[in-house]
C-alpha positions as CSV (number, residue, x, y, z in Angstrom):
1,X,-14.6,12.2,1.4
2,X,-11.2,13.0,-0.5
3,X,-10.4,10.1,-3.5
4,X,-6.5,10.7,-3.3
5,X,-6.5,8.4,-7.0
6,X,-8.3,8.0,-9.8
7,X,-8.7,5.4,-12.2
8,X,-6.7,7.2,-14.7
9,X,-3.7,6.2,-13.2
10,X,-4.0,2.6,-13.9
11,X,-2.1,1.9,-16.6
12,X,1.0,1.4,-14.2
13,X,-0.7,-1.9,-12.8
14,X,-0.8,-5.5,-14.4
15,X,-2.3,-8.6,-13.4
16,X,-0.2,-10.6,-10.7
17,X,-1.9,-13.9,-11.5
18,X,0.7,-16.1,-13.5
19,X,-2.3,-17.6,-15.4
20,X,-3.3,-15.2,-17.4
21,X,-3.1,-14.1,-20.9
22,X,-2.4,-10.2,-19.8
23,X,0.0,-11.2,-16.5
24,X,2.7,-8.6,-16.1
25,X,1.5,-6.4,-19.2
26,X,0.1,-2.6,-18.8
27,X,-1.3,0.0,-20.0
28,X,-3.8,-2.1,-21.9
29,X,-7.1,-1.0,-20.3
30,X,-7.4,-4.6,-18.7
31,X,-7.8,-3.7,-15.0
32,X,-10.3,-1.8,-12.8
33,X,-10.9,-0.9,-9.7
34,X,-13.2,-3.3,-8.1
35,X,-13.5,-1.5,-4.8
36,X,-11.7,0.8,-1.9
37,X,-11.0,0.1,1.2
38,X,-9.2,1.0,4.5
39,X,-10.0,3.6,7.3
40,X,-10.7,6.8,4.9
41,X,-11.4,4.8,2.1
42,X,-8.6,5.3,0.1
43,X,-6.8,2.0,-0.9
44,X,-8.1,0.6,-4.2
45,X,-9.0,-3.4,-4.4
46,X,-8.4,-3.5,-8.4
47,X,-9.1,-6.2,-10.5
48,X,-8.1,-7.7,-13.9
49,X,-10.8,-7.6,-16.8
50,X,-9.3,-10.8,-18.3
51,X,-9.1,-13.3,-15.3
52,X,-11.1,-11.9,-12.3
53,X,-7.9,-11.9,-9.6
54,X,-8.1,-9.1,-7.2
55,X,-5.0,-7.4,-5.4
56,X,-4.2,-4.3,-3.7
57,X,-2.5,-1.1,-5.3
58,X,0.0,-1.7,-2.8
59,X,1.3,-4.9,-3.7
60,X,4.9,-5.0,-4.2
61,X,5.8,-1.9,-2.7
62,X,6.7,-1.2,0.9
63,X,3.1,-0.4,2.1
64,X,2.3,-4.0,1.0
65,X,0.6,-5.6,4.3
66,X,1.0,-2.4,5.9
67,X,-2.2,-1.3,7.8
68,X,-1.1,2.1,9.0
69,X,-2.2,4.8,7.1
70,X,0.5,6.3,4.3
71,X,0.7,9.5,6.0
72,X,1.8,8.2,9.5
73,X,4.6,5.3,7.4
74,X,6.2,8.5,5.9
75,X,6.3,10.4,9.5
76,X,7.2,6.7,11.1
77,X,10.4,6.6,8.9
78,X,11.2,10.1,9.2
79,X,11.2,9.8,13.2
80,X,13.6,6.7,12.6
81,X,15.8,8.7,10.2
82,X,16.0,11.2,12.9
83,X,17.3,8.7,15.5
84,X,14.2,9.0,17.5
85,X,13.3,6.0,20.1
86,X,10.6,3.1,19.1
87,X,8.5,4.0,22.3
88,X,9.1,8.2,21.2
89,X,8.1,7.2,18.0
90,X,4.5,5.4,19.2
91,X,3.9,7.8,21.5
92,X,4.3,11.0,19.0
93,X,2.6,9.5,16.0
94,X,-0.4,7.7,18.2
95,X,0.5,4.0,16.7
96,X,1.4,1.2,19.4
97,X,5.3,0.2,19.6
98,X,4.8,-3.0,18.4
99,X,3.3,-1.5,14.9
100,X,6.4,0.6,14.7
101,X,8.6,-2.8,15.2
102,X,6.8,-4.1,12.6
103,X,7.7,-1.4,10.4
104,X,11.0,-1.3,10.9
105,X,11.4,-5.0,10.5
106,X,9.2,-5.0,7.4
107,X,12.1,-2.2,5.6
108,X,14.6,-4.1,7.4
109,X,16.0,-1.0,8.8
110,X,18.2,-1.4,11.7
């Protein structure tokens, strides 16, 4: 199995509970990862040190509640770039249409 991410790149992450003493601050060795998850295995659950909250390396960025693998968002977007139909799109990149809609509504992309 291929690990796409170590845990060296985790000083760009801070705890998202409000609560606690290290919320918002990095680089300061406070989170881990707690576990990964997803089809291939390649999402990381982290956790902070301090408080215990867990949350997705994807929070706050567009793959945030996205369950579609990375690879097939990028290839998504780049059929919808190209001017390409919802129903070309699900049938080209093997994800229903509604998933595509989803998408698209999700980056508010018109």
């Amino acid at each position: 199995m291929k690990r796409l991410k170590n845990n060296t790149d985790l000083k760009s992450y801070s705890c998202q509970n409000q609560d606690c003493i290290m919320y918002n601050i990095m680089n300061k060795r406070n989170i881990k990862v707690h576990m990964r998850y997803g089809k291939n295995k390649d999402i990381r659950l982290l956790k902070c040190n301090e408080c215990g909250v867990m949350f997705s390396e994807r929070i706050n960025t567009y793959l945030s509640e996205v369950r579609i693998d990375e690879r097939l968002v990028k290839d998504i977007l780049e059929l919808l770039a190209n001017g390409k139909s919802i129903r070309k799109i699900s049938r080209l990149v093997g994800v229903s249409k509604n998933a595509v809609l989803r998408l698209k509504k999700k980056l508010n992309i018109i």
